[in-house]
Wavefront OBJ file of the C-alpha trace (Angstrom):
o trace
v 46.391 206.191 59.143
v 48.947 206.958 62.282
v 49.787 210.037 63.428
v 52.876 210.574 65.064
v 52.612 214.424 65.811
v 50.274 216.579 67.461
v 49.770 220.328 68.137
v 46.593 221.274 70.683
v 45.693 224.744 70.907
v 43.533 225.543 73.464
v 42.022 228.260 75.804
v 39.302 228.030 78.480
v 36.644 227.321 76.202
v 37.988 225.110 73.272
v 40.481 223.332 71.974
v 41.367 222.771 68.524
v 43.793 218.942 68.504
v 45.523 218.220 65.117
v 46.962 215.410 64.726
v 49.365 214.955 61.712
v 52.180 213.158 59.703
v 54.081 214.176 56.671
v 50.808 213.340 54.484
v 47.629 213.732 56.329
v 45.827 215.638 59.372
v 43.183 214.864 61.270
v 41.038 217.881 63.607
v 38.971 218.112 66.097
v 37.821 220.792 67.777
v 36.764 220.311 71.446
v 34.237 222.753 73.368
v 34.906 222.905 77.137
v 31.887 221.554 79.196
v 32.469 224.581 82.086
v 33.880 227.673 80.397
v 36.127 229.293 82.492
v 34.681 232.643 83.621
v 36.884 235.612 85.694
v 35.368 236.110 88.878
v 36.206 239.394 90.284
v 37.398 238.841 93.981
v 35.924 240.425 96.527
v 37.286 241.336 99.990
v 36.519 238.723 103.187
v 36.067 235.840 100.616
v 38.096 232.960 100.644
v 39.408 231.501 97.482
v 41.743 233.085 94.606
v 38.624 234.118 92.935
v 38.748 232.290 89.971
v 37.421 228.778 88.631
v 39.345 225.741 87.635
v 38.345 224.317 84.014
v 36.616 220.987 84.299
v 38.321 217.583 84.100
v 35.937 216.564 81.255
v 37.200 218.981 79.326
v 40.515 217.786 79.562
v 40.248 213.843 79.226
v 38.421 214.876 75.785
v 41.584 216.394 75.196
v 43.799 213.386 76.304
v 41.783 211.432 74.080
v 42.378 213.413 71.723
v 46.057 212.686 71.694
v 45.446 209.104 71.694
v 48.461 207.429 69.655
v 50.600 210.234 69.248
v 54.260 209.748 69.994
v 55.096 213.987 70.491
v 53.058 216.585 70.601
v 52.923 220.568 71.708
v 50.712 222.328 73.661
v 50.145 226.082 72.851
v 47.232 228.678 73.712
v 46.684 231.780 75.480
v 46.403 232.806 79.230
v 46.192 230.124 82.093
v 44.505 227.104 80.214
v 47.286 225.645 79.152
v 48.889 225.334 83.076
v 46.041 223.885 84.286
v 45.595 221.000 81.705
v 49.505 220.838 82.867
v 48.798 220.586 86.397
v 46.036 217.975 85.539
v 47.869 215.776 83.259
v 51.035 215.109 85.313
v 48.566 214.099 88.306
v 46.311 211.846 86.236
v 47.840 211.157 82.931
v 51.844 210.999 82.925
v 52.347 209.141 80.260
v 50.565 211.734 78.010
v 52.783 213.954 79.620
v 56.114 212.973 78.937
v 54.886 213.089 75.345
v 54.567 216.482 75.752
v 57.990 218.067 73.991
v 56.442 222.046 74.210
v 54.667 224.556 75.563
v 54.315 227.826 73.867
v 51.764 231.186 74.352
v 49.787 232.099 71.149
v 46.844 234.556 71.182
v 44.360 233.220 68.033
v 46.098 231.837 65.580
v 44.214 230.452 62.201
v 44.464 226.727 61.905
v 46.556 226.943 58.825
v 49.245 229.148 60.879
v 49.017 226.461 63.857
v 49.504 223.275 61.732
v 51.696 224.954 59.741
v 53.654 226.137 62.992
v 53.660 222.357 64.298
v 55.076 221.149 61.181
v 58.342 223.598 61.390
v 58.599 222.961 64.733
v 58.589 218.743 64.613
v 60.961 219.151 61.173
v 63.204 220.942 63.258
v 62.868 219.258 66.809
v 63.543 215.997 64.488
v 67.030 217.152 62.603
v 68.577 217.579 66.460
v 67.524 214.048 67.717
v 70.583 211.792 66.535
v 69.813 209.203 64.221
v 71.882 206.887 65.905
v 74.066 206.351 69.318
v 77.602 207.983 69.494
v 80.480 205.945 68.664
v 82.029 204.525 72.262
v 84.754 206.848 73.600
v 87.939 204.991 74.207
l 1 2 3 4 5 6 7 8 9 10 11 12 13 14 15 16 17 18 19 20 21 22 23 24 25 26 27 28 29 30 31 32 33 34 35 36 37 38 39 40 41 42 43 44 45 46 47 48 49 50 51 52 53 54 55 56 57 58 59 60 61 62 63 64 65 66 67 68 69 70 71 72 73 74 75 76 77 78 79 80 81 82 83 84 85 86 87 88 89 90 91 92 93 94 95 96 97 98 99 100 101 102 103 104 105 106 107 108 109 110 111 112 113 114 115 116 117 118 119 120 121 122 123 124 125 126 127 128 129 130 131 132 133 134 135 136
């Protein structure tokens, strides 16, 4: 069955992918290879004193999303930029799929899906249906 939609919520150490269309959903839930840890930074060391989530972790993701035509991206802390940062240098045509970005702390998956599906009912009454009559 085809999916259209798509809401990931993730953090450093999992994702949770739903796709879904007006009948079904499909989930996965996606455990990061290299959790992201804080590193406390310490004077005379070079680096911002954190670690970068690992690129595994996101193509699981991507893959994920395969087939969608729209999807959001939502999550807590820094995650979410980095899987940003990573798709628009490898993946760009995943993300200009991407219609969203929004912070949540934990939400249950019911609240999430059910989130995704107000947001694509709404997102879908502003598209036009069709083109705008020719001025003139």
């Amino acid at each position: 069955m085809s999916h259209s939609h798509a809401i990931v919520w993730m953090d450093s150490k999992e994702a949770h992918v739903f796709q879904f269309n007006a009948d079904d959903v499909q989930k996965q839930r996606i455990k990061a290879h290299l959790p992201f840890r804080k590193i406390h930074h310490k004077a005379g060391v070079i680096g911002a004193g954190h670690e970068h989530l690992d690129h595994q972790y996101f193509d699981e993701i991507a893959r994920a999303l395969d087939g969608v035509q729209e999807w959001l991206l939502s999550g807590p802390g820094a995650g979410k930029n980095e899987l940003l940062s990573y798709l628009s240098g490898k993946l760009p045509e995943l993300d200009k799929k991407l219609v969203g970005v929004e912070s949540a702390d934990h939400p249950t998956d019911g609240q999430l899906l059910d989130h995704a599906r107000r947001y694509f009912k709404a997102a879908d009454r502003l598209q036009p249906n069709s083109p705008p009559p020719p001025r003139g």
